[in-house]
N, C-alpha and C positions, 0 to 999 in steps of 0.2 A: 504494500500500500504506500508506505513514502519512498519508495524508489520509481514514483510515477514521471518524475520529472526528468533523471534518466534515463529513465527508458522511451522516452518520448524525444529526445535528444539524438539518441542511439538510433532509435526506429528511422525518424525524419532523414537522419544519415544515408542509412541503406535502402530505404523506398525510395524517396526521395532527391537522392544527391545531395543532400547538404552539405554545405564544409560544416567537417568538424575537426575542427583547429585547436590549439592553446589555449582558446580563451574560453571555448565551451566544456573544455576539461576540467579546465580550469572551475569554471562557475559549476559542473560537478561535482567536485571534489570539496565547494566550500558550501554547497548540498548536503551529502549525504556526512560530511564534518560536522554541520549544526545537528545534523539529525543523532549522528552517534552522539555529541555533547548533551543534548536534549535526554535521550536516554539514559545513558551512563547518569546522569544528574537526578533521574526521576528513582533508581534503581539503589542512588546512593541515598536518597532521601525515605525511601520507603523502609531502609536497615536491615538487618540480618535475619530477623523474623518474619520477611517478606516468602511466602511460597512461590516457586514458579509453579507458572500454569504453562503442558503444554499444549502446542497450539496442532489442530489437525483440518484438513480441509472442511471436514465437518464438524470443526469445532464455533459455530456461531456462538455457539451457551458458554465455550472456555473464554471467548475474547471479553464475551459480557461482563463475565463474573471480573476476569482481570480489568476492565473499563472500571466496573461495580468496585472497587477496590482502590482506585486513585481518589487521592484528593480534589479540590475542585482548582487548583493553581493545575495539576498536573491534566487535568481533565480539558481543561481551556489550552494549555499548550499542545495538548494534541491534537486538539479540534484545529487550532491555528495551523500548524504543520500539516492536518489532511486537507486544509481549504488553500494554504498554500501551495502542495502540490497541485489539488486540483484546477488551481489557477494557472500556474507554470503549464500546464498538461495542455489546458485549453488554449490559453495563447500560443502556444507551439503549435500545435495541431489547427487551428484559423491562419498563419503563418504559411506551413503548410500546403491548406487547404488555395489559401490565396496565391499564391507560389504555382501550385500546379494550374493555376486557374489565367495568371498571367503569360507563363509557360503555353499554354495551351494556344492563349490569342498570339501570343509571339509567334508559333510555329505554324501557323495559320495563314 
């Protein structure tokens, strides 16, 4: 779920032709950095008597119970980070979509 915004990067690459350059590595890498920060943070904060829950493609009810389990500071950062991917996601993908659309009348 928050590796939407690489993977949208990635993808864009290889359908698409995109450069991907230094600087889109780049703004990946200080992506999925805030994301490891964010966790490592939420995980230090929860302490040693935190259970891991794990996670299974059909585990909807494990992700709940662990949601069900954070604070409301760590609940609102994660909500931020899935709205931020999904924002990243969507602007890439309109980008994209405009791209093959310009593409299109250019070749035309």
């Amino acid at each position: 779920m928050l590796l939407v915004p690489a993977i949208g990067v990635v993808s864009a690459a290889i359908i698409l032709g995109e450069p991907l350059g230094l600087r889109e590595i780049g703004a990946m890498a200080l992506t999925l950095g805030g994301v490891t920060l964010a966790l490592q943070r939420a995980r230090r904060k929860a302490g040693n008597g935190h259970r891991r829950i794990a996670f299974s493609r059909k585990g909807s009810l494990a992700m709940r119970k662990a949601i069900a389990r954070l604070d409301a500071e760590q609940r609102a950062q994660l909500l931020y980070l899935a709205d931020l991917g999904t924002a990243m996601f969507t602007s890439a993908l309109v980008v994209c979509i405009l791209k093959a659309i310009v593409d299109l009348f250019a070749a035309g």
